[in-house]
VOGU-3710 file (C-alpha; in Angstrom, 3 decimals, decimal comma):
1> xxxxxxxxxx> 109,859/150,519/47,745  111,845/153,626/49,507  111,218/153,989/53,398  109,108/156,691/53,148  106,697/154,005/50,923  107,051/151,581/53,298  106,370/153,467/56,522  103,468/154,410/54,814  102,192/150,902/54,089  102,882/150,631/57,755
11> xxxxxxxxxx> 100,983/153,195/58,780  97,940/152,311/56,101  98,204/148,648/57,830  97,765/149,723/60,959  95,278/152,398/60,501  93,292/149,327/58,797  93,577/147,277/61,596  92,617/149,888/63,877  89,269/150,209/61,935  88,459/146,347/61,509
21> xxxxxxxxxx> 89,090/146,843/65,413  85,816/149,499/65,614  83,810/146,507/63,445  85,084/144,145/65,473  83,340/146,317/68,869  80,490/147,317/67,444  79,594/144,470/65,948  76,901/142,413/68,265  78,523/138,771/69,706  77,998/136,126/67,863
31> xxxxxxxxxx> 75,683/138,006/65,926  78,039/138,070/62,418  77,373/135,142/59,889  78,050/131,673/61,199  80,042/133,190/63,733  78,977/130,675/66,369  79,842/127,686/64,840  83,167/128,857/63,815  83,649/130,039/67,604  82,590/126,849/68,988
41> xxxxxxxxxx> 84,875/124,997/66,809  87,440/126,360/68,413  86,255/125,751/71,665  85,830/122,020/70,604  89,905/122,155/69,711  90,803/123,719/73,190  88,431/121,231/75,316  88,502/118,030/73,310  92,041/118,437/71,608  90,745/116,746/68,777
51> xxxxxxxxxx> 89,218/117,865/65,226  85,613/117,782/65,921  82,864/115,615/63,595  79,579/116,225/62,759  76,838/115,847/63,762  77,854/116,863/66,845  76,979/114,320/70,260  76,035/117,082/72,655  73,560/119,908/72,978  74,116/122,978/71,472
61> xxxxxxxxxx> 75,813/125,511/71,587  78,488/123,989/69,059  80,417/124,335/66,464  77,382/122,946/64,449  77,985/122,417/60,520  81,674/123,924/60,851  82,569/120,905/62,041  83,314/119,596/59,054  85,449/122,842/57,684  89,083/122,629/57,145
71> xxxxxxxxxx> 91,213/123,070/60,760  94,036/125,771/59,939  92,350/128,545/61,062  90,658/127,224/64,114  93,709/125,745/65,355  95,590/129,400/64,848  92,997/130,560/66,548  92,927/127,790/69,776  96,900/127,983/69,902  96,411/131,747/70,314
81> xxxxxxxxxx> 93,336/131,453/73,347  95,413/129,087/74,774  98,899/130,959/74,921  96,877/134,363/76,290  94,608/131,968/78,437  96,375/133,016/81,568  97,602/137,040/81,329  94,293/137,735/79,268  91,720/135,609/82,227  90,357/133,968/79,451
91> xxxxxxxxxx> 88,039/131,677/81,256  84,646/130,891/79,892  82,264/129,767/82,741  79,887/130,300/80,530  80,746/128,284/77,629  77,728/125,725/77,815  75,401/128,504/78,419  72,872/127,835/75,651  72,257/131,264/73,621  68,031/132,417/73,804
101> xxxxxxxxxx> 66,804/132,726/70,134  64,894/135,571/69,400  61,315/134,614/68,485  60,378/137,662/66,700  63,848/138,341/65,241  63,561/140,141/61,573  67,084/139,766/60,822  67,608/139,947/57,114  64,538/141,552/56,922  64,315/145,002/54,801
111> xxxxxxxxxx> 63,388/148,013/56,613  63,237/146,206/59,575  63,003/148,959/62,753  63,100/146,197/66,012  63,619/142,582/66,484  66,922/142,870/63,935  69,077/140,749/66,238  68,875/136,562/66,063  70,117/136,298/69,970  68,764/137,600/73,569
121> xxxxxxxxxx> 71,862/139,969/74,354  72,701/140,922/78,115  74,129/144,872/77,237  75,786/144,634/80,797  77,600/141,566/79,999  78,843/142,609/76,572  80,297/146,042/77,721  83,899/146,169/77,807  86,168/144,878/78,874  83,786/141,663/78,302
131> xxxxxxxxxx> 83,879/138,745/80,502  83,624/134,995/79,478  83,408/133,404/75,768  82,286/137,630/75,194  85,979/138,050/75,832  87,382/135,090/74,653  85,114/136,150/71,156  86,707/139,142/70,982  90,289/138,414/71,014  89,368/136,015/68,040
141> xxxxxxxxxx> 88,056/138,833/66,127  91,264/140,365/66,554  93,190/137,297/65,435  90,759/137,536/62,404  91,053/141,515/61,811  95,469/140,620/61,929  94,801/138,026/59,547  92,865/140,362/57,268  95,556/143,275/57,652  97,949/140,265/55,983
151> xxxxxxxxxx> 95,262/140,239/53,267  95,605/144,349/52,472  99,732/143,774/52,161  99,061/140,956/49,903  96,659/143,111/47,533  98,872/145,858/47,487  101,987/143,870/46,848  100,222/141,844/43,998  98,694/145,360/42,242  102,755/146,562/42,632
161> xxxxxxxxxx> 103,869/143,427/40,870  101,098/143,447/38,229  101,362/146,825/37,461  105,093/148,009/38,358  105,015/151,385/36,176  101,579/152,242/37,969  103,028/152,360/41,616  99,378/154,523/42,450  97,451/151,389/41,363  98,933/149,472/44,306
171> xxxxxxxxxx> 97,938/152,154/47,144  94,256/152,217/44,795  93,629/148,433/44,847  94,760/148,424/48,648  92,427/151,164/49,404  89,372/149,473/47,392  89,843/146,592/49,612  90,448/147,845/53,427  87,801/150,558/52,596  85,094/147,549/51,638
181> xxxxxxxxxx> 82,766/147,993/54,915  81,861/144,239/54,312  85,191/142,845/54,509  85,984/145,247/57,216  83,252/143,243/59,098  84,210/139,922/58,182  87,538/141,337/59,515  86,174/142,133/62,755  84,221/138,426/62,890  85,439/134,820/63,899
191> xxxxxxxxxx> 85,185/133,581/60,270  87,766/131,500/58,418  87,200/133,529/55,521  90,279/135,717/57,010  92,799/132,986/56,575  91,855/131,263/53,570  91,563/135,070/52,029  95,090/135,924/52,924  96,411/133,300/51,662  94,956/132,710/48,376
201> xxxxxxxxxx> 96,132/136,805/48,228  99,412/135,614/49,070  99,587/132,540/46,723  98,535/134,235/43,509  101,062/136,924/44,464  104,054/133,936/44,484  102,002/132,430/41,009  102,714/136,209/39,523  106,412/136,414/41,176  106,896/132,778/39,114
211> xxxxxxxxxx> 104,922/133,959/36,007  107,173/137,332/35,851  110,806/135,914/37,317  110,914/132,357/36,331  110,507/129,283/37,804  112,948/128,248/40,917  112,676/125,617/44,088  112,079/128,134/46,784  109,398/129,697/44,681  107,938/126,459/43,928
221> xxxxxxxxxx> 107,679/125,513/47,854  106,435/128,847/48,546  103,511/128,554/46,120  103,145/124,432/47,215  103,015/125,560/50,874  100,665/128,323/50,575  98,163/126,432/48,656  98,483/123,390/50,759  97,744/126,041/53,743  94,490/127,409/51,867
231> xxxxxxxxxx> 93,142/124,428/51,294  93,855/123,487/54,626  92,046/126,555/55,725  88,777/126,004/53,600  87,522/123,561/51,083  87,322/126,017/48,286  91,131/126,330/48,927  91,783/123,061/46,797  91,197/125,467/43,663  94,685/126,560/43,915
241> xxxxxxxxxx> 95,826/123,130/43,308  94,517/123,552/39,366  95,210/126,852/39,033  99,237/126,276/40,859  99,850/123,524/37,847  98,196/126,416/35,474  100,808/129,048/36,436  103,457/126,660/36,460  102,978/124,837/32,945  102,185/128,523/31,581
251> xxxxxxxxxx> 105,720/129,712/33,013  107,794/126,656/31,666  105,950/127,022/28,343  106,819/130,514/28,336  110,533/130,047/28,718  110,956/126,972/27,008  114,424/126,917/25,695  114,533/126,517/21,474  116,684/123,547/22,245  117,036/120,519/24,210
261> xxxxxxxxxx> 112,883/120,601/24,401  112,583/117,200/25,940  114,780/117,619/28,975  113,403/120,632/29,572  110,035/119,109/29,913  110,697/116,803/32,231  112,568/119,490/34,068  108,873/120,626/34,278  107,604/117,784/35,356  109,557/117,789/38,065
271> xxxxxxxxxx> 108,623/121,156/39,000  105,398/120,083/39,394  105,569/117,675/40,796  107,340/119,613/44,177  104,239/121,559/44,072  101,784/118,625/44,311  104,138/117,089/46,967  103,935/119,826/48,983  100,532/120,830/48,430  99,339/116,698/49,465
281> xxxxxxxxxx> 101,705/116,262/52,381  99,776/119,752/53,802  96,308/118,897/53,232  96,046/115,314/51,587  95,803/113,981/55,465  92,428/115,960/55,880  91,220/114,124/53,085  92,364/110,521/54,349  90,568/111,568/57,666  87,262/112,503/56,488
291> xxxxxxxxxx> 87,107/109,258/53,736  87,585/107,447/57,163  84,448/108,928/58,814  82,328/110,145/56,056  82,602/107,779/53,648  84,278/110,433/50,710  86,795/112,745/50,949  85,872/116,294/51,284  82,997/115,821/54,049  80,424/117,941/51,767
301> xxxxxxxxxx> 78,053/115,364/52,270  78,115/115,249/56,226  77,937/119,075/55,962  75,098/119,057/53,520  73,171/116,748/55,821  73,713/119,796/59,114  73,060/122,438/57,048  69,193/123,439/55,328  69,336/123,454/51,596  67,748/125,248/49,326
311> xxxxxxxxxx> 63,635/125,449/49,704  62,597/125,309/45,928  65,191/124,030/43,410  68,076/126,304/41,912  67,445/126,880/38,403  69,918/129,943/35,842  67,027/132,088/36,257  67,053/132,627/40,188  70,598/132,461/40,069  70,396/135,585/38,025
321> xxxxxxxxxx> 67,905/136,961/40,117  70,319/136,832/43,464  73,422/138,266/41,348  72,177/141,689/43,081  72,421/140,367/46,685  75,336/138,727/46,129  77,018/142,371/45,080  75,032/143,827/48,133  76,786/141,161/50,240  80,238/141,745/48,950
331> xxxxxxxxxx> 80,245/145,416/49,633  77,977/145,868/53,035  75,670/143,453/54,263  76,119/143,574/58,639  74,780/140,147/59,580  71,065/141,561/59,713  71,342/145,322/58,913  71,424/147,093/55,895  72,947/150,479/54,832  70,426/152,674/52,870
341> xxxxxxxxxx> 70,235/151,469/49,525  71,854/154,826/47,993  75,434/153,070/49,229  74,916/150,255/46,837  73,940/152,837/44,183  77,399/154,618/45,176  79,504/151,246/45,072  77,803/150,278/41,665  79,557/153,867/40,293  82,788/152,599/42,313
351> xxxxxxxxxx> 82,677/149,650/40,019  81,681/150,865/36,877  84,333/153,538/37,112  87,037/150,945/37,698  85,991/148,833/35,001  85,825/151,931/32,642  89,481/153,247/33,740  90,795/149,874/32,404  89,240/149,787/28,938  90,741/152,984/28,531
361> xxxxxxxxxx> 93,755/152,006/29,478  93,387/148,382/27,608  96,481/148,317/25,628  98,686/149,316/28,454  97,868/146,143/30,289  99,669/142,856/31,285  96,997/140,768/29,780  98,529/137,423/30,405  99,197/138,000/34,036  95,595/139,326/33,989
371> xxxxxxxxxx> 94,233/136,321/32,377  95,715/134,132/35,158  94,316/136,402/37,605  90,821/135,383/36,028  91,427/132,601/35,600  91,589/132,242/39,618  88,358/134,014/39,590  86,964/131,702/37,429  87,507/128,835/39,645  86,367/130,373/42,024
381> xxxxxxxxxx> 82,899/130,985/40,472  83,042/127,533/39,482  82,981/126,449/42,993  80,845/128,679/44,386  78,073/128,685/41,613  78,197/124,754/42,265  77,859/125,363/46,190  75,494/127,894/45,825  73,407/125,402/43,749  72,283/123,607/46,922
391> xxxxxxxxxx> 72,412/126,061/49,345  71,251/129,381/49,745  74,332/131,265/49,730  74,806/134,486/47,981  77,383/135,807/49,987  79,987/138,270/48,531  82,562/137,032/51,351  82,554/133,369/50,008  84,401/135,261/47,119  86,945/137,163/49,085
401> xxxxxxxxxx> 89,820/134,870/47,980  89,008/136,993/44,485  89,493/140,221/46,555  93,179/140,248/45,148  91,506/140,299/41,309  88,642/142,558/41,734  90,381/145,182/43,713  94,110/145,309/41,445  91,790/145,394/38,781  89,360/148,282/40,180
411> xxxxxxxxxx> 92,572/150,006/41,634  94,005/149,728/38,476  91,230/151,129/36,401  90,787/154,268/39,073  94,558/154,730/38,313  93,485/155,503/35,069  91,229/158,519/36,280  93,821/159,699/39,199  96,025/160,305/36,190  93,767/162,610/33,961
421> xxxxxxxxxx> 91,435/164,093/36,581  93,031/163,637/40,328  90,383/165,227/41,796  87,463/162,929/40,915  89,430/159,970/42,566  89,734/161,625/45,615  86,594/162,252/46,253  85,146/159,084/45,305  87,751/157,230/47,790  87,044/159,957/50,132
431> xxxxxxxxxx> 83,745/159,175/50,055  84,250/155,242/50,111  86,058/156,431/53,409  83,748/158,354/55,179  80,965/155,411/54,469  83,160/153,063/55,742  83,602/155,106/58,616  80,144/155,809/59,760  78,537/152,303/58,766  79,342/151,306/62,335
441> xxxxxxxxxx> 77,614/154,157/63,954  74,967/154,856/61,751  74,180/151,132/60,251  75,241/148,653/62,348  75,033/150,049/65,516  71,891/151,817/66,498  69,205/148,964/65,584  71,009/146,352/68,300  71,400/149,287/70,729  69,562/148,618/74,219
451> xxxxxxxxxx> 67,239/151,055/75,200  68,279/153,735/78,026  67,978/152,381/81,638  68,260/154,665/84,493  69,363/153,447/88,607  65,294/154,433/89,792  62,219/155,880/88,579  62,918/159,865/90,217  65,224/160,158/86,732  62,318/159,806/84,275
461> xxxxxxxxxx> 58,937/161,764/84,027  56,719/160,498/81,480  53,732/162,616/79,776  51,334/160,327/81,602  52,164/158,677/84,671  50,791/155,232/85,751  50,832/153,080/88,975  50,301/149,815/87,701  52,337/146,628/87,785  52,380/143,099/85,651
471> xxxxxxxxxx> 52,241/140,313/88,228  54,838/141,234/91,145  57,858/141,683/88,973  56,897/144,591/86,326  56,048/147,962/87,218  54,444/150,646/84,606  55,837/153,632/85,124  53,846/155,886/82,735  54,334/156,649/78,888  54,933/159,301/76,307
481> xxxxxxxxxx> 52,430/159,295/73,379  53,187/161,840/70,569  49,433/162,692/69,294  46,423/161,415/69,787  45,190/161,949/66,245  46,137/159,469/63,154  45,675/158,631/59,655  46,555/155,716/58,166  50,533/155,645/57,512  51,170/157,769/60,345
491> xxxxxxxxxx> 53,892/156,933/62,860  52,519/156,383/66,396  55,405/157,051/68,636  55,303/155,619/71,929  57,548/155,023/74,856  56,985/152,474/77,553  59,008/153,173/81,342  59,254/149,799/82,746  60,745/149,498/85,911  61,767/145,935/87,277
501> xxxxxxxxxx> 60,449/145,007/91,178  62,083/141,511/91,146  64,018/139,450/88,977  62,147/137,360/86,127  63,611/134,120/85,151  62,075/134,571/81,564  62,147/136,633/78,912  58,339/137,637/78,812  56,863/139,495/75,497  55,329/142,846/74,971
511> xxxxxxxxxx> 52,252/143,290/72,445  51,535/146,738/71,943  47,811/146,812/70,281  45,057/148,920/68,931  41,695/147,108/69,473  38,574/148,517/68,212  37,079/151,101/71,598  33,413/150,094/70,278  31,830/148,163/72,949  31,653/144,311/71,332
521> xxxxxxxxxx> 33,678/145,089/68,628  37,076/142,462/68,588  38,571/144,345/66,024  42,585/144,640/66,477  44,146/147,741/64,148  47,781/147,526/65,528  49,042/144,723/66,932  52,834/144,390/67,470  54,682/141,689/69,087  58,352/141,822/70,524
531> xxxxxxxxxx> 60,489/141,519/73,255  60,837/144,679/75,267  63,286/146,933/73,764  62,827/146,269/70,282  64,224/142,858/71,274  67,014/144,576/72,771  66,348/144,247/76,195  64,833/141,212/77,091  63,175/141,116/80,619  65,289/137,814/81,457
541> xxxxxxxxxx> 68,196/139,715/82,301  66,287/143,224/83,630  67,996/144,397/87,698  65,639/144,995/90,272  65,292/148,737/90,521  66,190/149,842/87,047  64,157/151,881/84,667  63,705/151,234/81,250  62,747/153,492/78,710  61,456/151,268/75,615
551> xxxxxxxxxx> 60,569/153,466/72,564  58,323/152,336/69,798  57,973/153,855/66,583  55,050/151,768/65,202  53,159/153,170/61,340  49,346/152,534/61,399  48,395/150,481/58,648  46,142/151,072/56,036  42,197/149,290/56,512  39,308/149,785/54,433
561> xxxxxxxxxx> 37,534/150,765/58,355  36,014/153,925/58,582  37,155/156,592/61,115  36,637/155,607/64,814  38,418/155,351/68,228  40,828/152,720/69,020  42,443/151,811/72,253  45,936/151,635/72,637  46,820/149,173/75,137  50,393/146,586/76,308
571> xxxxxxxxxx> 50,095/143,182/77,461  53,229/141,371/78,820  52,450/137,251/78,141  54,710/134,183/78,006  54,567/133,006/74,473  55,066/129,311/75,141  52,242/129,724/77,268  50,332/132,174/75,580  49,378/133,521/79,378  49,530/136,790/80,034
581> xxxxxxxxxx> 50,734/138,690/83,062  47,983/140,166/84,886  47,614/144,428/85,524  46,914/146,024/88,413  42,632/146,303/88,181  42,533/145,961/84,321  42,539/142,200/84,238  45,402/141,033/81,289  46,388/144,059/79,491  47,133/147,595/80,495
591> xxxxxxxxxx> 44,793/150,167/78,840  46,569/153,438/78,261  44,665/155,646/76,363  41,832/156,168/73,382  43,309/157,118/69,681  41,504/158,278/66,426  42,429/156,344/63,740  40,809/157,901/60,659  39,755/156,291/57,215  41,491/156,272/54,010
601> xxxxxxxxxx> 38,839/157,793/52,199  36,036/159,477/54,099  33,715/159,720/51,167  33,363/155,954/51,406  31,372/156,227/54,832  28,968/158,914/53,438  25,007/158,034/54,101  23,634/155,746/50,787  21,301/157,768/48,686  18,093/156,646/50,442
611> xxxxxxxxxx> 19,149/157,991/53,635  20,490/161,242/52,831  18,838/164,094/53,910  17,984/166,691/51,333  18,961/169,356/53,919  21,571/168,205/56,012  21,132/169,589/59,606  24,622/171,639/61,357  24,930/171,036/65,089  26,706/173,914/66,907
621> xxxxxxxxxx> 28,913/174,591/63,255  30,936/171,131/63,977  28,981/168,242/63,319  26,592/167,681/60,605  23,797/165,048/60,457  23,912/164,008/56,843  21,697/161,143/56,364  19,038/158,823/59,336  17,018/156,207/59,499  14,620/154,968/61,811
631> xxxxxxxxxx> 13,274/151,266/60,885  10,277/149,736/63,902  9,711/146,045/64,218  6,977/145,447/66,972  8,123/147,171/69,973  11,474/147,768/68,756  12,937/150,918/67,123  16,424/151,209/65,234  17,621/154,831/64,590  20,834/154,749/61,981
641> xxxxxxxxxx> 22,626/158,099/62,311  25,355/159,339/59,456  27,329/162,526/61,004  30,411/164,463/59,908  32,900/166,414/61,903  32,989/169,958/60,914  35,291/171,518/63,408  37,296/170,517/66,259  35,954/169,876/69,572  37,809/170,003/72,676
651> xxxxxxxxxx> 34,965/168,519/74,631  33,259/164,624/74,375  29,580/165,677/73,713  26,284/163,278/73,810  23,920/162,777/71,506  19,946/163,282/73,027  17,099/160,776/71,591  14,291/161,696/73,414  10,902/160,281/72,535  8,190/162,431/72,977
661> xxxxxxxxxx> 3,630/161,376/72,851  1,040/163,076/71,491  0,807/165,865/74,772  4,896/166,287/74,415  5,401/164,686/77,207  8,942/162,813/76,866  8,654/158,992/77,834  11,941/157,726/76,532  15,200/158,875/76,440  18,264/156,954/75,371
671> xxxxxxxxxx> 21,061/159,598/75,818  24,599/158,253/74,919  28,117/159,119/73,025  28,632/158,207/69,901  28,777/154,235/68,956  28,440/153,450/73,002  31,817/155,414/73,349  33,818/153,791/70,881  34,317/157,315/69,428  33,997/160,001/71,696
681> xxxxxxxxxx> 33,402/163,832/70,210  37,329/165,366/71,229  39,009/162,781/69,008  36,588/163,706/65,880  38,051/165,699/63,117  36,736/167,794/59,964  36,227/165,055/57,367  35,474/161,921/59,969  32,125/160,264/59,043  30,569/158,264/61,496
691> xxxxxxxxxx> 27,457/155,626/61,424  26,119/155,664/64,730  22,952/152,847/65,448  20,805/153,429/67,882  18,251/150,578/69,047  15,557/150,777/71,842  12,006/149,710/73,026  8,975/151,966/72,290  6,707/151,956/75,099  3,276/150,203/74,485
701> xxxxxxxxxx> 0,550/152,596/76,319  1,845/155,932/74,567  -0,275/157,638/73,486  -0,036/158,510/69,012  1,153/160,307/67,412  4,667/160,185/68,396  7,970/162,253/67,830  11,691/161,252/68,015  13,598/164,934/69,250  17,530/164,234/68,773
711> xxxxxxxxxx> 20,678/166,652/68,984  23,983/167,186/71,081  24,534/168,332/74,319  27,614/168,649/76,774  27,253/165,667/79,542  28,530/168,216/82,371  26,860/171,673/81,655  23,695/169,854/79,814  23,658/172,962/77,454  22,728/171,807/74,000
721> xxxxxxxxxx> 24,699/172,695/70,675  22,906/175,068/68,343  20,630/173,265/65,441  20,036/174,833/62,266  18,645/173,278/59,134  19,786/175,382/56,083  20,925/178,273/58,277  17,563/178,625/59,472  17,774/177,442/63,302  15,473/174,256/64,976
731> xxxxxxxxxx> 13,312/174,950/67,851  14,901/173,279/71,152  18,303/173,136/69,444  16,630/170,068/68,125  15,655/167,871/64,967  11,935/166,408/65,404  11,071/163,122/63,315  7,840/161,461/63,709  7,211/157,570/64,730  4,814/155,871/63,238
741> x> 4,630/152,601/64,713
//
């Protein structure tokens, strides 16, 4: 390399660091895979100065099923805490603090809008420049995203070596790899994936460097001590010990001299045998220690026993079936959010394109140095397949020691493009760029964000303000509502303005609901459970004072109910209690306004045959009456009423039943809005069908014959909507039906 190559590297290294850095802020503490237990491992080294065991003697949090991982990385990581301890104020008064599981957490979850973290986050306390293990967390994740920027050199120097007349390939394969927004995020996590990746990069580098340049004793100790190191970073690190003795027996073979065979064999011998000295005298003590307290060698078994296994059993055919999630998870899965599933479609090309550059270029290639590059792979796949038998794991990281194979490889095969058409590679790296760029913001970022807060309630002015508190420590501001008309599948929009009176020394929950407005009807259309803020904000660490805007974007499910009123109301409740905080007047919920919810299909809820009037009667040209009935047992009278909304109406009308005698004098009314007020007349809209049942007493002394007079009227004017009956119109603005008892 010139020094204009190299200060480029430079600059490429440090521009990739600077971007695992922007994963490393934006992504949520202790939020990334198994980040805990890798944290608290190191924790464990800096308080007990001793390897930890499992299962651990004290409460959580801890380092948890890590304990039984390999110790490079975690002491690396507990020399560095404790050489920055003082200038950094890395103190951690909150180190035992347990962490508040999140009891309605989706994580994982597809399409998932709230609830995506696992952990109750304090935003205050996680702003920079952090305080505490937040701190403390961080500076790991920069130890990991260093470790990582190791990784990048490695690939770039290992694509130079495989493919020295290609020089582009190197810069390609480097790319690939620091432009991967998943192992950007691993990068920016507290994961000993970052050490045993860089050095596996760095030991099949010194395997090629033997392959290519011949066997010699510093190369021999360079590849021993590297592979000791992996495998004293990670279990699956012990694959290099097969696949060192491959790429040295391979070499000797290859340069065996035509004479003198047998010396030279044991010359090889002796070759390895440096290796597997130095690669037992790094790591054979680990497996001493853990035969001592676990009864075998490589501690799977203790780690097995603190970790859940698989629900149903693993069988080739659900292996297959996770082979997609396991490429999801290699290129972008955030700890529990998702990119849009068009960025998998675009890595899929990324891949394809790669693999098609090199079978074009297939007799241009080093084969044999590209065999023992798959061969690491292999082992690799070997191990994991046989981990992933008995736990749950696919997880492209576990494969990131392979990043070295599949991105020379892919680099090498884009080479092939960049040479015939320049143009098309720059895009499609120019692309992988701008992706990984705006993951953070646009992915990772905004379904963890907390909800605006503002210092008092004169900075907000919701739609519809409210006076009412929950209990002494919850205020309800008012709320925003964005219609008042829905279908099923619509999005109700809603946002909540909280504002905190006193401290709470709980995280309470919020159930926003749609229960049926008819008057004994339990019904519940809606009803969503969460911590305030999406699960963003929970009220445990709310300041007296502060406003909170909480936002809900909730879709109204489908039902096979017809058209009706619902009303949309909050509840705040303790859900290991299942007691609710009680509202100012309202008893245990707050009741904020009345919603139409209308049916799927309309024509589902039209009168049945029997009922159906032949001439349908039009009530001021909005509502028709399409079918009635009127059933008498004894005293009793039951009127069954099938209307349709026409046309809007901005007003909530009444429906008249008046019952009149033989003279036409009335002697019963029983005036009321439709279904008791469960579905008042402004919320109706052209289409809705609603059965409306009417029951009351006939009066014994009437006199016979007797006549029912029914039809609409406005409850503050009393003027009745015009009645026609095929256009012709009713007398009284009124249909008459007669009773016969």
């Amino acid at each position: 390399m010139n020094r204009r190559e190299r200060a480029l590297l430079l600059g490429f290294l440090v521009g990739f660091f600077l971007l695992a850095t922007v994963y490393n802020v934006i992504s949520t503490p202790f939020e990334a895979p198994d980040e805990m237990g890798h944290f608290y491992y190191i924790v464990h080294l800096l308080r007990a100065r001793q390897l930890p065991t499992i299962p651990a003697d004290y409460p959580l949090p801890h380092y948890e099923q890590e304990g039984a991982q390999a110790p490079l990385y975690y002491l690396g990581g507990a020399a560095l805490v404790q050489a920055l301890h003082k200038p950094m104020g890395l103190d951690m008064p909150d180190e035992r603090l347990p962490f508040v599981f999140n009891p309605y957490s989706a994580c994982g979850q597809s399409g998932a809008r709230y609830n995506v973290a696992w952990l109750a986050h304090d935003a205050r306390a996680e702003r920079f420049p952090y305080t505490g293990r937040v701190r403390v967390l961080h500076l790991l994740r920069l130890y990991s995203s260093l470790l990582a920027t190791g990784t990048v050199a490695g690939i770039f120097f290992t694509a130079r070596r495989l493919f020295p007349q290609r020089p582009r390939a190197a810069w390609l394969a480097a790319a690939i790899a620091a432009l991967t927004p998943e192992f950007l995020f691993t990068s920016g996590a507290v994961s000993n994936d970052n050490l045993v990746t860089l050095l596996a990069t760095w030991s099949i580098y010194t395997a090629l460097t033997i392959y290519d340049q011949g066997i010699s004793t510093p190369r021999l100790l360079a590849l021993g001590l590297l592979s000791g190191l992996t495998a004293l970073s990670k279990l699956g690190g012990v694959m290099l010990a097969p696949f060192g003795v491959l790429a040295i027996g391979l070499t000797a073979y290859r340069r065996r001299p035509a004479a003198d065979l047998r010396r030279y064999l044991w010359q090889g011998v002796g070759q390895l045998a440096v290796f597997g000295s130095v690669f037992t005298a790094l790591v054979g003590w680990v497996y001493v220690r853990n035969w001592l307290i676990y009864g075998e060698p490589t501690g799977t078994q203790a780690l097995l026993a603190a970790f859940p296994g698989r629900d149903t059993p693993m069988t080739w055919g659900l292996f297959l079936r996770e082979l997609p999630g396991l490429f999801q998870s290699w290129w972008g899965v955030f700890g529990c959010t998702l990119p849009p599933a068009g960025f998998y479609v675009f890595c899929v090309l990324i891949t394809l394109g790669g693999l098609a550059g090199l079978v074009i270029a297939r007799r241009e290639l080093p084969w044999a140095q590209i065999a023992l590059l798959l061969v690491w792979a292999g082992l690799m796949a070997v191990g994991y397949i046989q981990w992933n038998w008995v736990i749950h794991a696919a997880k492209g990281r576990l494969l990131y020691p392979t990043m070295v194979v599949v991105a020379a490889l892919l680099g090498r095969g884009w080479e092939t493009w960049a040479a015939r058409w320049p143009l098309i590679t720059h895009i499609v790296m120019g692309a992988l760029a701008v992706a990984t760029l705006v993951i953070p913001f646009t992915v990772m970022a905004p379904p963890v964000a907390p909800p605006p807060t503002y210092a008092d309630a004169s900075a907000v002015t919701p739609q519809v303000a409210l006076a009412g508190q929950f209990g002494d420590s919850v205020a309800l501001l008012g709320y925003d509502l964005n219609t008042h008309t829905f279908n099923p599948g619509d999005t109700l929009d809603l946002t909540l303005y909280w504002q905190a009176l006193a401290p709470l020394d709980r995280h309470v929950s919020l159930a926003v609901q749609l229960v049926s407005a008819r008057p004994g009807d339990t019904t519940t259309r809606l009803n969503f459970n969460t911590w305030p803020g999406g699960g963003n904000a929970p009220t445990g660490f709310w300041q007296p004072g502060e406003v909170i805007a909480d936002r809900y974007r909730l879709d109204i499910p489908a039902s096979d109910a017809p058209a009706q009123a619902w009303t949309l109301q909050i509840a705040l409740y303790d859900l290991e209690t299942g007691a609710r905080l009680p509202f100012t007047a309202t008893g245990d919920a707050a009741p904020l306004t009345q919603v139409r919810v209308g049916a799927v299909d309309n024509a589902d809820f039209a009168p049945p045959a029997e009922h159906a009037l032949a001439t349908p009667v039009d009530f001021g040209q909005a509502i028709t009456l399409e079918g009635l009935a009127l059933a008498i047992e004894g005293d009793t009278a039951t009127l069954d009423l099938w209307w349709q909304g026409r046309a809007p109406l901005s007003a909530d009308l009444v429906t008249f039943i008046h019952l009149y005698d033989a003279d036409g004098a009335q002697v019963l009314t029983a005036d009321g809005p439709p279904l008791a007020g469960g579905f008042p007349t402004s919320l109706w809209q052209p289409g809705d069908r609603i059965h409306d049942t009417r029951a009351f007493t006939l009066p014994g002394d009437t006199a016979a014959p007797l006549k029912l007079g029914l039809g609409w009227y406005h409850p503050l004017t009393g003027e009745r909507l015009t009645a026609a009956a095929a256009a012709q119109p009713l007398p009284d603005n009124a249909l008459y039906l007669p009773v016969e008892p």
